[in-house]
N, C-alpha and C positions, 0 to 999 in steps of 0.2 A: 507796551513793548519791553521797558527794564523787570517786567514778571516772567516774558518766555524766553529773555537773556539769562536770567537769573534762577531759571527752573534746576532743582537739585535732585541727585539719584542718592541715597542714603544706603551705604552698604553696613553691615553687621559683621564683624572680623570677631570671631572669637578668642577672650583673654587666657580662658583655659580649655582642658580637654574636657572633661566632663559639666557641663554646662546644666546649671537649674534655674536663673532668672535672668532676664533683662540687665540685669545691671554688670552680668560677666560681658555683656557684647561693648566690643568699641566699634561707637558709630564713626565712617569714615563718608566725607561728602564728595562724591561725586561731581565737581560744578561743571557747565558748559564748558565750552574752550571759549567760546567772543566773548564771556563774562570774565574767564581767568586770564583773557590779556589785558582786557581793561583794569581788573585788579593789578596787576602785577606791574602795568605801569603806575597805577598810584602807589604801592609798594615800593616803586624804585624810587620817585621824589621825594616819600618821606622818608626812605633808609638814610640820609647823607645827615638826615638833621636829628638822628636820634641820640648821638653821642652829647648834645647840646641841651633838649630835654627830659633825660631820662638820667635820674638821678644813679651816684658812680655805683651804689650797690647790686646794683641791677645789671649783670652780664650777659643772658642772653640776647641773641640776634640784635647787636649793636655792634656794628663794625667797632675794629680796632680793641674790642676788650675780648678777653679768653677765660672757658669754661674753668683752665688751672687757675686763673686767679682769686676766682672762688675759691675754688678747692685747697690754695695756699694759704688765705686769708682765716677760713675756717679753720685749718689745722693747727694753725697757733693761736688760736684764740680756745680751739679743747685742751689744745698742751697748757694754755697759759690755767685752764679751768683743773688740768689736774695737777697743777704744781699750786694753787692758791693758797696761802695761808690766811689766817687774821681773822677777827670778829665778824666781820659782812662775807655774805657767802653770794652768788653769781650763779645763775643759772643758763642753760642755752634751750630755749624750744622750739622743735622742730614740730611743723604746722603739717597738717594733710586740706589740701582743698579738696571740697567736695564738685568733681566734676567744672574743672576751673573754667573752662571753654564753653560751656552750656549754661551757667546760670549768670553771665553778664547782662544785667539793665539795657535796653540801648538808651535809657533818656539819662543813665549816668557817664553812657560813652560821650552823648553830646555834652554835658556837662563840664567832663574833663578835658575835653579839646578845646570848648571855652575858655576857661584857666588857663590852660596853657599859651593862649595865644594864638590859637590856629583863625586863616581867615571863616567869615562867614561862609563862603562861598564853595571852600574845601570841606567845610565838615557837613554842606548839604551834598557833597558829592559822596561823601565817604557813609553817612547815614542812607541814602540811594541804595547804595550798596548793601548795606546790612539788612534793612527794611524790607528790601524787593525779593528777599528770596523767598522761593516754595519747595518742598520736599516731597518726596515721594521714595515709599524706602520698597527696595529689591529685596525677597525673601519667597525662597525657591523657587525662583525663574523667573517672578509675577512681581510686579509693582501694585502697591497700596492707591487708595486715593490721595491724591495730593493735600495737603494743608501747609498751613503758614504759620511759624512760629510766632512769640513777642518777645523772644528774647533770645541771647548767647551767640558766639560765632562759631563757622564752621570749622573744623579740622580737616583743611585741605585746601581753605583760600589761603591765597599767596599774600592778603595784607593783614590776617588774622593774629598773628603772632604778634607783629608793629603794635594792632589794637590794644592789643591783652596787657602790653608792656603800658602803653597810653593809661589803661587803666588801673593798672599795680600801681601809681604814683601816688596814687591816692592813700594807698596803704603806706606808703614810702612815707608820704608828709605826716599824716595821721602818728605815726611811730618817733620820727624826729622832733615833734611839735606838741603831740597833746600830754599832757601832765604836766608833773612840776619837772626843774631842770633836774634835780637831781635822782630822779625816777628817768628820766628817757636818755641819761647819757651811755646807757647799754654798759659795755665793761671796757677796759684798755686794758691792751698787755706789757706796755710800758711806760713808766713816765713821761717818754717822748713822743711814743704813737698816738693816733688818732683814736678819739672813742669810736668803737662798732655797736651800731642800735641793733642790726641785722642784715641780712643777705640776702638775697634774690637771684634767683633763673628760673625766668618765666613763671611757674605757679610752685616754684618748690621755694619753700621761705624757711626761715634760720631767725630765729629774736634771741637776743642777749637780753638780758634782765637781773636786776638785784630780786637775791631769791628772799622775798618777805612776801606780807600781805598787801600792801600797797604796792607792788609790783605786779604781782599777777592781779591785784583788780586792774591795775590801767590797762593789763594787754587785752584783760578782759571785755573792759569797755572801746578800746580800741578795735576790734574784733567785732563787737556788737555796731560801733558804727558803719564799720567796713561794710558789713552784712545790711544794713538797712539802705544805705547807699548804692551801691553795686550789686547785690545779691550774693555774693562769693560767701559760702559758708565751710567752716570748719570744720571738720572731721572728728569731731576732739577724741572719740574711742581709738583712732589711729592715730591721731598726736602724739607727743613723747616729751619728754623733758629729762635732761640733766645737767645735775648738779654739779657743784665744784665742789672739793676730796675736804672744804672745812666747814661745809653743812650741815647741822644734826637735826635729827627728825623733828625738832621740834621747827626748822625752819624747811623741811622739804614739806610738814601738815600743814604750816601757812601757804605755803603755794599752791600745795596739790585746793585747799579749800577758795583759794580766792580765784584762781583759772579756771577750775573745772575739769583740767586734765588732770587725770589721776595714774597714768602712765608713766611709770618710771623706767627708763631705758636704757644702758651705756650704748651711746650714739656711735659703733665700730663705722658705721660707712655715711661716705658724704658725696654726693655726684657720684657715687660706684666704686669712690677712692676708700680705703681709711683714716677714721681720723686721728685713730691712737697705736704707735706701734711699741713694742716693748724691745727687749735686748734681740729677739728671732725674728725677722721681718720675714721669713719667709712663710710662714702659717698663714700670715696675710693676704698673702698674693699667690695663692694655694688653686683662687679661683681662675687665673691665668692656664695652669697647668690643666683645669679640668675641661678651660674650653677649648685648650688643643687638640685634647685628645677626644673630643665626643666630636670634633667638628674633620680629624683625623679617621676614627672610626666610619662616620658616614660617608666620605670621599670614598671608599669604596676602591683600595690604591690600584688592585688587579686590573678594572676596567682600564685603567690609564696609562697612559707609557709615561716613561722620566718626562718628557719636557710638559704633559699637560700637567704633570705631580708639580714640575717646577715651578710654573705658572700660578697652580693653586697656593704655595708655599710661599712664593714671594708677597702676590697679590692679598692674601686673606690670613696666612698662616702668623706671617711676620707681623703685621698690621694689628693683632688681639691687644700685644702687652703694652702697644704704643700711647696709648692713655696713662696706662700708669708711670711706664719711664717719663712723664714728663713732668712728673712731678718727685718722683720717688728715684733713690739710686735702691736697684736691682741686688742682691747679694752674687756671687762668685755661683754659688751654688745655686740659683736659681737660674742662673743663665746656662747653667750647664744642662739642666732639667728641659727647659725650651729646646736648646738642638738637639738632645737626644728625641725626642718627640717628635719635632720636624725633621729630623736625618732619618730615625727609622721610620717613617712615614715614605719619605722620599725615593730612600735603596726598595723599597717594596713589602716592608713587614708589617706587621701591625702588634698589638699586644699579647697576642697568644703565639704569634709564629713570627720568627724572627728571620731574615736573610742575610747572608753575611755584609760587610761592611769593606768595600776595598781600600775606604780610609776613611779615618775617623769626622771625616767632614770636610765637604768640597770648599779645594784652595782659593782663599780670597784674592791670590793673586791672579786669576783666570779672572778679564773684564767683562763687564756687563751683562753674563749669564752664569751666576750662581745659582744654585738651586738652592742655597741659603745662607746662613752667616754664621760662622763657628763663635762658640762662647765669647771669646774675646771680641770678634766684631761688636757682637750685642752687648759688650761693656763700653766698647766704643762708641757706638749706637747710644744707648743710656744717656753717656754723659752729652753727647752730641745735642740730646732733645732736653740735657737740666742745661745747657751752658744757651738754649733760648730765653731760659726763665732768668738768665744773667741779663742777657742782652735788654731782655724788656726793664729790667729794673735800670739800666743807662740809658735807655731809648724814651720813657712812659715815667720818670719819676714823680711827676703829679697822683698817677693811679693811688686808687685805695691799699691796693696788696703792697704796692710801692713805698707809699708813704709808712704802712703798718711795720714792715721790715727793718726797713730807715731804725723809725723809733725806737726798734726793738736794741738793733744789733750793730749798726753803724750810726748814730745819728752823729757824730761825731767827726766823721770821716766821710771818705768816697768808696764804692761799694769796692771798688777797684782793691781799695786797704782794708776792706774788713776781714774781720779775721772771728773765727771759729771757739764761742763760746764754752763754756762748762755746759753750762744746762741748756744749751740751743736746740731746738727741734731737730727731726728727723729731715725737716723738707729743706731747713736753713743750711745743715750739713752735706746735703743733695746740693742746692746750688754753688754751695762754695766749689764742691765736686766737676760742677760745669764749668766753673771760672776759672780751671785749668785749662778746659778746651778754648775753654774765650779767648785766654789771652794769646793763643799762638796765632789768633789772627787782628787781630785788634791792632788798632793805630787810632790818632790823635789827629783829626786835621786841623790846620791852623785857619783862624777866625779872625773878628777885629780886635778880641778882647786881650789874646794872646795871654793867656794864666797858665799855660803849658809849661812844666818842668824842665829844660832841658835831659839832666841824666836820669831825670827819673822814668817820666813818661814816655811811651812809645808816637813817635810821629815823625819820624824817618822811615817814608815807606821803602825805601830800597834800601836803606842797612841789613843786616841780616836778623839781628834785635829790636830792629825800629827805633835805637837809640845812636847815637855818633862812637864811632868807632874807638876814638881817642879822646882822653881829655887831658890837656895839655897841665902841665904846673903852672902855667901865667895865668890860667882860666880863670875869671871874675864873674863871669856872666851865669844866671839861673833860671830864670824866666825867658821866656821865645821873645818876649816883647821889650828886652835889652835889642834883640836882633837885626830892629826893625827901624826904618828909616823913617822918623817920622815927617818928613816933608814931604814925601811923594806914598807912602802905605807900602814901600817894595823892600827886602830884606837891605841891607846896610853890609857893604862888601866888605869895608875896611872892618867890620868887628867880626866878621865870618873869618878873615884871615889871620887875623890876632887870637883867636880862642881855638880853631879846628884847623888840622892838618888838612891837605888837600884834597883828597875822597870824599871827606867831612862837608867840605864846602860846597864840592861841584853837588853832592847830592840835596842840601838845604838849600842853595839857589834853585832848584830843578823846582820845589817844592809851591805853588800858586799860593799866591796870599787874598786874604778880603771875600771867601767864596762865602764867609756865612758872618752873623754879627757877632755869633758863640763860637768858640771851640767846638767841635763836637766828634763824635768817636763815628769811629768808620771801620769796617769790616772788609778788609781789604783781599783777598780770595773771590768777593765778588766785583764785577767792576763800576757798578753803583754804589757798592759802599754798604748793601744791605746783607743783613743776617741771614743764611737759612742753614736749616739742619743738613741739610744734603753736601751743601759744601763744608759745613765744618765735619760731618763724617768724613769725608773724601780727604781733606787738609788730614785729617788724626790717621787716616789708612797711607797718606802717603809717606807722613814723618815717621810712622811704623815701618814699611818697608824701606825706610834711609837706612831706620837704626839696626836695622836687622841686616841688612846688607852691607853694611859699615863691619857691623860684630862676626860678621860669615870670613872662612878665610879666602873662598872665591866666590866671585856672584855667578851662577847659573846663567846661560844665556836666555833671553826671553823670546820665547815663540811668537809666532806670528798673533796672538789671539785675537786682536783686531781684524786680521783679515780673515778667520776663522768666523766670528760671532756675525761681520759684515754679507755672507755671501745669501743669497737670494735663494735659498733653499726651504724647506716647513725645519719647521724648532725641535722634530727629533730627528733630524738626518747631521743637524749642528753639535746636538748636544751626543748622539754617537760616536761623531769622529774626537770632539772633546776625550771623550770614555777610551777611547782606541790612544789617544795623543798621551794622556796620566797613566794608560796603562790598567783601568779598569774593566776592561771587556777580562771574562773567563775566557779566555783561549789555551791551550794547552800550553805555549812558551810559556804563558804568565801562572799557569795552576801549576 
């Protein structure tokens, strides 16, 4: 019965266009549906415990960790490889697995879930599963005879990925454990960070290494055990290696001779990011621009009218560069490149024919049906998605990327006071960039530990600064936990009226005590307290139109657009009369 549960259809997706062997095809597995809910509920039990098993270098498909943290963690560990001085030189390589999903062992899967800990019971469930499949592969209309693998998982079970991570630990431990210590401590990029051996998402792997000859033989042998183990073999003609800038050839011939890789490479991209940017960042991200415009060109803008233009613009258009701002701040000039792209796209032209513009780009002030974001939005935007990579460093400061940062650039302080190096990275100078957007919503809630600053720290959430309005000249008090009554855990009236004036006070009594053992930071725009980009965009467009409307010498009345975008019509009867409202219809008054 778990054989005709378990029966597989094997599709063949082509990698390129011109096709000569077997090995351009990616096989994709068709599983059953009563086998993929069975999977997918063992998927779900073991997802909650993977953060607990699966060692912090390892980011894919584990709740709570993110693909930029790699991407973070990597980037100053090439900047710290091209700033290195001194006698010992450092190397980073980058591995290619040979087909990572197909050539796993299964009697190394049970192996490893042994070790780990997992019950008897579960790993004959999950072996069940891997064991009982049979394939049969579709190719031109016609299925093959059936047969049945002894090895690898599918790309397209639901608990596949979970496996594959189950079985990368092996590589994990292998790298932190085997040699001597001073061979596997990888490199640091500062006195106070943590050593990095290497990095992981899923089968894409990153090794630091001391570039000599007893380096690359352990990765070497390291590699060779993997492979007799697990089967996972390395690609090594696609492998790469590089150097740190005080290497000389007589220490890149020891490597190239003791690895086997003889591939020398400046490593520009990492997850799709870069990892090295110079004075022009925009050369970099050049590849942004070209998948607007090819993905612009095939939209086909004639077939469609504005609102379905709009829909594709917001949905797919806006969405390309959103990887990279989340690691990277954007230049001026590159965000001006993105709207021109999506605006002429939008009004109806394309690269060879252009149609006029009735304005240089539809006003952000018209809610929730934009047809896109003018330059400035998308700086907005930008920093809105670096001031998450803030949040996680206050929220997550155990993480790896967390702790590397720390060491680098604050270990001294609170990320909150760090302040912007000489020689700091490109990404470190991006988040500081965020930490502007952070703090306009950021507050301090009080805890049992009460370490809260009074004038310093924000945690007056109805002041207008999140700090007390006045401070008197009798004022003695600095810490929240002067404030506080220690008989009962509740604020202490009589030193609230001795140190703040009365606004001062009514709003620090308002304030709950004992909600947590820590202080901790709270994001106050939501009303749980939690982060997200959407609301700190919204907070930075709203405190733009204060200061704009402050600095105008009369404010325009605002139109109805709410009851405008609300009404029950299709999405280009809305977005016409919008056109008609700004004044954008050709009509003769207006030509």
């Amino acid at each position: 019965m778990p054989e005709v549960v378990n029966s597989t259809v094997l599709v063949l997706i082509p990698k390129v266009k011109n096709l000569q062997n077997l090995t351009q095809f990616r096989p994709i597995s068709l599983c059953n549906v009563l086998y993929k809910l069975a999977s997918k509920v063992l998927a779900l039990r073991l997802r909650p415990i993977l953060d607990e098993i699966i060692s912090e270098e390892q980011s894919a498909f584990v709740p709570g960790r993110l693909i930029s943290d790699n991407v973070l963690t990597a980037y100053e560990c090439i900047h710290y490889l091209r700033r290195k001085k001194g006698k010992t030189g450092d190397c980073a390589v980058k591995l290619d697995m040979a087909k990572a999903y197909d050539r796993v062992e299964w009697s190394y899967l049970r192996a490893i879930m042994h070790k780990l800990g997992f019950a008897q019971m579960w790993i004959d469930r999950i072996v069940a599963c891997v064991e009982s499949v049979s394939f049969s592969v579709r190719v031109n209309g016609k299925f093959s005879q059936i047969f049945k693998p002894t090895r690898g998982f599918r790309q397209g079970d639901p608990i596949s990925p979970y496996l594959f991570l189950l079985c990368s630990e092996g590589l994990t431990s292998l790298l932190k454990s085997f040699g001597t210590g001073h061979l596997g401590r990888g490199i640091r990029v500062g006195i106070h960070a943590p050593w990095i051996t290497h990095l992981l998402f899923a089968d894409d792997c990153l090794i630091f290494t001391q570039a000599s000859y007893a380096g690359a033989r352990r990765i070497h042998d390291i590699l060779e055990i993997y492979r007799r183990g697990s089967g996972q073999l390395v690609n090594r003609t696609k492998s790469a290696k590089n150097f740190s800038t005080n290497c000389d050839d007589d220490m890149k011939a020891r490597m190239h001779e003791g690895s086997g890789i003889a591939t020398e490479a400046l490593m520009e991209k990492y997850l799709g990011l870069p990892t090295a940017l110079g004075r022009s960042t925009d050369e970099q991200f050049e590849g942004i621009l070209s998948s607007l415009k090819k993905l612009c060109k095939g939209w086909t803008p004639q077939l469609l009218n504005s609102a379905g233009r709009e829909v594709l613009v917001k949905s797919v258009g806006q969405a390309i560069p959103t990887f990279s701002m989340s690691c990277f701040r954007l230049s001026k000039n590159m965000c001006k490149k993105i709207t021109s792209i999506l605006a002429r796209y939008w009004w109806g032209g394309d690269e060879k024919k252009r149609k006029m513009h009735w304005k240089k780009w539809i006003d952000i002030a018209t809610p929730k049906s934009e047809g896109g974001m003018g330059f400035r939005d998308i700086q907005i935007f930008n920093q809105a998605m670096l001031a998450k990579q803030g949040w996680r460093l206050l929220t997550n400061p155990d993480s790896l990327c967390a702790r590397l940062l720390k060491g680098k650039y604050f270990h001294d302080c609170d990320f909150m006071e760090a302040r912007n190096k000489r020689n700091a990275s490109h990404t470190w100078r991006a988040i500081l960039h965020g930490r502007k957007a952070l703090k306009k919503g950021l507050t301090k809630r009080v805890g049992d530990d009460n370490t809260i600053r009074i004038w310093e720290d924000p945690w007056v959430p109805e002041s207008h600064d999140k700090r007390p309005l006045v401070k008197l000249p009798t004022t003695t008090v600095t810490l929240v936990e002067e404030l506080v009554n220690q008989d009962n855990g509740g604020w202490d009236m009589h030193k609230l009226e001795a140190n703040f004036v009365e606004p001062d006070v009514s709003m620090i009594a308002r304030i709950p005590m004992g909600r947590a053992e820590e202080d901790f930071w709270s994001w106050f725009p939501d009303r749980f307290g939690n982060f997200s980009v959407r609301s700190c965009y919204k907070l930075m467009i709203e405190r733009r139109q204060d200061v704009e409307a402050a600095s105008s010498a009369s404010r325009p009345d605002k139109l109805p657009w709410n009851k405008l975008w609300s009404l029950l019509v299709p999405p280009n009867i809305r977005n016409f009369w919008w056109r008609v409202i700004k004044g954008f219809v050709p009509s003769r008054a207006v030509l």
